[in-house]
C-alpha positions in Angstrom: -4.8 -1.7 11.6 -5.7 0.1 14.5 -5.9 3.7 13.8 -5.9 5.1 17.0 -2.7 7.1 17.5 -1.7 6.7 13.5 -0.7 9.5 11.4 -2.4 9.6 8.3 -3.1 11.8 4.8 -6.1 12.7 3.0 -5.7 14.0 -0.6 -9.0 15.9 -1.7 -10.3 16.3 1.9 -11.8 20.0 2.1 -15.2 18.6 1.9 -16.8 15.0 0.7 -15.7 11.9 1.5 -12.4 13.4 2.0 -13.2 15.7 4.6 -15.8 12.8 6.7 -12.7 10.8 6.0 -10.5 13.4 8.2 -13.5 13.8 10.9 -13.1 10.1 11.1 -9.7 9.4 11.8 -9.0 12.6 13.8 -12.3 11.6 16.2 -10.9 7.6 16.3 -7.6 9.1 17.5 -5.7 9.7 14.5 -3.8 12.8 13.4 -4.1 14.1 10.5 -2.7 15.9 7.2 -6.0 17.0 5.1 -5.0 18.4 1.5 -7.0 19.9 -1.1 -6.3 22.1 -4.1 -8.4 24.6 -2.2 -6.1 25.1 0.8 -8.4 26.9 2.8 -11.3 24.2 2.4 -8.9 22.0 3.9 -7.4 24.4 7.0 -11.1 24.7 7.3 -11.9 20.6 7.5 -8.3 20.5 9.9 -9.7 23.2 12.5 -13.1 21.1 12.6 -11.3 18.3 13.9 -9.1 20.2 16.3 -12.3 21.7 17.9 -14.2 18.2 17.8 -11.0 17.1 19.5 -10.5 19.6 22.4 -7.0 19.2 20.4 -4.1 19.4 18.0 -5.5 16.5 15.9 -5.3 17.9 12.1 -3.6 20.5 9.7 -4.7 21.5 6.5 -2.8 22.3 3.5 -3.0 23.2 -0.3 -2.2 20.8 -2.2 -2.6 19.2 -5.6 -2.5 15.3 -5.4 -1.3 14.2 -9.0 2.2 16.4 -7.9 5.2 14.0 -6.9 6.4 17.5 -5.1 3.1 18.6 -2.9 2.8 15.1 -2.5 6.7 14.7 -0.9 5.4 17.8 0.8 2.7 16.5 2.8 4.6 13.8 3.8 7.4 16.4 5.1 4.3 18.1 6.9 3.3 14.8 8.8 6.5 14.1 9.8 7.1 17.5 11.2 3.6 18.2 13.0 3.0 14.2 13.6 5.6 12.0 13.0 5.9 9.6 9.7 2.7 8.7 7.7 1.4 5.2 8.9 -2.1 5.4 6.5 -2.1 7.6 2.9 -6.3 8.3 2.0 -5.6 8.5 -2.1 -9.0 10.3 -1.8 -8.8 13.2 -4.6 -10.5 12.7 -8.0 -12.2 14.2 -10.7 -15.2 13.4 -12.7 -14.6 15.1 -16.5 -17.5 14.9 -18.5 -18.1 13.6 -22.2 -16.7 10.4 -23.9 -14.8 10.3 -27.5 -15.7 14.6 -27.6 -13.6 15.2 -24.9 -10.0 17.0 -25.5 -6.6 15.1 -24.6 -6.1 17.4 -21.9 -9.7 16.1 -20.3 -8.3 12.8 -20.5 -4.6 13.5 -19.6 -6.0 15.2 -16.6 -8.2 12.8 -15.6 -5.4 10.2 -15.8 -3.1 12.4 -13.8 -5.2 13.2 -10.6 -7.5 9.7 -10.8 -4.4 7.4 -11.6 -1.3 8.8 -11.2 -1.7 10.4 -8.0 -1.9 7.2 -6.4 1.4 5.6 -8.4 3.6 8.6 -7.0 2.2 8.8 -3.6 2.9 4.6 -3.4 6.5 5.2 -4.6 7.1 7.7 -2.2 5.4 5.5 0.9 5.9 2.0 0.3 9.7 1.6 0.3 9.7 2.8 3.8 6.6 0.7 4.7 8.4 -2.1 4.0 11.4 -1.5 5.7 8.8 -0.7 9.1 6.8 -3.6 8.0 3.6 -1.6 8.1 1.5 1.0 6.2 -1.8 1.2 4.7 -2.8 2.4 1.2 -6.6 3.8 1.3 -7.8 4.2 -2.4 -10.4 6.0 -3.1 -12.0 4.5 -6.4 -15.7 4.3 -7.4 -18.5 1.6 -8.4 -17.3 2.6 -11.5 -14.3 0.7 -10.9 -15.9 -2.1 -11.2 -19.1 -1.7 -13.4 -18.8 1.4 -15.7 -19.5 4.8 -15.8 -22.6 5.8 -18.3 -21.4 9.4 -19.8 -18.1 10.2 -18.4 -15.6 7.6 -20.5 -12.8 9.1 -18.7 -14.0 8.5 -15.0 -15.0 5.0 -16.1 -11.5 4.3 -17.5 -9.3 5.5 -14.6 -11.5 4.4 -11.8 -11.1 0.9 -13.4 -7.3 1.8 -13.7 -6.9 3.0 -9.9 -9.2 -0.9 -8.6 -6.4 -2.4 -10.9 -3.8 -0.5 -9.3 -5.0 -1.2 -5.6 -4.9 -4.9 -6.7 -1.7 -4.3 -8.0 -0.4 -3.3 -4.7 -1.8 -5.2 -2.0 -0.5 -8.7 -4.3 3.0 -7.0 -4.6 3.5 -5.7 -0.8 0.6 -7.2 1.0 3.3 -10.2 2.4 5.6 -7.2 3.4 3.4 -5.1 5.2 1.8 -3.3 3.5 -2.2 -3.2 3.8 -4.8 -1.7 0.7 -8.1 -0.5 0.7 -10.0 0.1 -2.6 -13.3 2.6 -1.4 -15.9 1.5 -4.4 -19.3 3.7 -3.4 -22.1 4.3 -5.8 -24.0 7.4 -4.9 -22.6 9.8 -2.0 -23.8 13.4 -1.3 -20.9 15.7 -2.3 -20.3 18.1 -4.5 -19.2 16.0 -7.5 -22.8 13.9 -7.7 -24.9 17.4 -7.3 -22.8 18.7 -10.3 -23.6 16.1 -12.5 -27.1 15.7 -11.9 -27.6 19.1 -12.3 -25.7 19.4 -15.4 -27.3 20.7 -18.5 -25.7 18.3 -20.7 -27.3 15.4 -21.7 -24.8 12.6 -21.1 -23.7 14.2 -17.8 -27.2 14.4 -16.5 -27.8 10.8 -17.3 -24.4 10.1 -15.3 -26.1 11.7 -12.3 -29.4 10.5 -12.9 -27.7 6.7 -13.4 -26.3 7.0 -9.9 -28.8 8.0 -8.0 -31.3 5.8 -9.3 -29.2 2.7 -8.6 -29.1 3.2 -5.3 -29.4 4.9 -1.7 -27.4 8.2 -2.2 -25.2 8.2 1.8 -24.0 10.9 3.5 -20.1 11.2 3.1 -19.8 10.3 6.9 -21.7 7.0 6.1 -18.7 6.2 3.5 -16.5 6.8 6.3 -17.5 5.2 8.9 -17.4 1.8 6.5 -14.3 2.7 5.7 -13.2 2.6 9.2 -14.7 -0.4 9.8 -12.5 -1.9 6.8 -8.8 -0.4 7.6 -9.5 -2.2 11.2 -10.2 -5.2 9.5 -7.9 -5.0 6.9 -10.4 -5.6 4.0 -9.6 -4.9 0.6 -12.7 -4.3 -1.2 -15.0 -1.5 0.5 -18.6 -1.3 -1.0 -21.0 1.2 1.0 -23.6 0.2 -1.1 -23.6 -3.8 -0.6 -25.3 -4.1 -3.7 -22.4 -3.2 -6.0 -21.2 -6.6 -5.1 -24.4 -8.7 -6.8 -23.9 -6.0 -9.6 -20.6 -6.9 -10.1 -21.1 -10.6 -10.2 -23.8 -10.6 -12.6 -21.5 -8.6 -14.6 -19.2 -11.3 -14.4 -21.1 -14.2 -14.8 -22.4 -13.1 -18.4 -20.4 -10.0 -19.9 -22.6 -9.7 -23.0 -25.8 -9.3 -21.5 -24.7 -6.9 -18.8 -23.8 -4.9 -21.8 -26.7 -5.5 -23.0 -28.3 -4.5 -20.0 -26.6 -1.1 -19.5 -27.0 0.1 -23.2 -30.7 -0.2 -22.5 -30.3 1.8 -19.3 -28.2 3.5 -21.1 -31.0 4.5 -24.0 -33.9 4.5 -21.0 -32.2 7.9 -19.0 -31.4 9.6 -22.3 -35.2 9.8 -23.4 -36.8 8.6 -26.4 -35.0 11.2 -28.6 -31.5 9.8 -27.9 
């Protein structure tokens, strides 16, 4: 799909990959709806691209993604300042920390703005896709998605869920339509990454540390530009870091000693007195 003169929605965009993903779209001549649960992050990210633009290019709004009614909203928005959503950038996420410690609500949260999100903004999108023959489904997921997650049980479990629902999707509507990107990046520059590694808890620090170290940390405009690259080529799988790929199909090719591997990793970031 060619962007140019699409209207399009990024979830979690008042800074990260969300708000690079706005700067990208808005400067390859789409307009755009930016959302974030911190509205005036994102009013801030939608003036950017109006004044990189010489332009009414963007608006920002505040938003929670995992809400079937601020998501109905944003699409209401587009519609009014754009005209009807052509590409939806499931971008928001969370990263809770801790693994069988962490409380239901972690996890029920985690599920909600990681997982769910997606599901309600797809049901609200893809009927009328279908009936224009054309729309495209962004996903932001994680390397995580498709290795693990050392620390952080939930983010490993939903990213996985969210790469299962982007397959999901592009099977189900892909003949009708309906185009899917899943975004898989290892380590990006945001605000997310510098919390972990800077977290005093053991099992979150070795999250960080785990990322970093397992590749070239890009700026968030890096991650967009690729992903750019892959909504004009209609490609499904988006790795930033080519890497993830080999990762994934050693993984593959013998599951017990890649979990092998990674519980010595595992044990090697945690220190001698894990």
């Amino acid at each position: 799909m060619q962007v140019r003169d699409k209207v399009a929605v990024v979830t979690g965009g008042g800074g990260g990959i969300g708000a690079a993903l706005t700067a990208a779209l808005a400067g390859a001549g789409a307009r755009v709806v930016v959302s974030d649960i911190d509205g005036a992050a994102a009013e801030r990210v939608a003036a950017d691209a109006d004044a990189a633009a010489g332009t009414h290019v963007a608006v920002g709004a505040a938003a929670d993604a995992a809400d079937s009614d601020a998501i109905a909203g944003l699409i209401a928005l587009a519609g009014r300042e754009f005209g009807p959503v052509d590409i939806y950038c499931a971008n928001a996420g969370i990263g809770p920390k801790g693994g069988l410690d962490a409380a239901e609500s972690e996890w029920d949260r985690a599920i909600d703005v990681n997982v769910c999100a997606h599901v309600r903004a797809a049901k609200l999108l893809v009927p009328g896709w279908v009936e224009r023959g054309e729309g495209y489904f962004v996903t932001t997921a994680s390397a995580a998605g498709l290795l693990t997650q050392i620390g952080s049980a939930a983010y490993a479990v939903t990213k996985h869920a969210v790469v299962g629902f982007a397959e999901w999707l592009s099977i189900t509507y892909g003949d009708a339509g309906v185009r899917v990107s899943c975004l898989c990046p290892m380590g990006v520059d945001t605000d997310m990454l510098r919390a972990a590694t800077g977290s005093d808890d053991p099992m979150g620090a070795a999250a960080g540390r785990s990322v970093v170290e397992a590749g070239t940390v890009l700026q968030p405009a890096e991650v967009a530009e690729v992903v750019l690259a892959a909504i004009d080529d209609e490609r499904f799988l988006v790795l930033p870091h080519p890497e993830v790929l080999e990762m994934y199909r050693r993984k593959g090719s013998d599951y017990d000693r890649w979990l092998r591997g990674m519980r010595r990793y595992q044990a090697s970031l945690l220190g001698p007195e894990s």
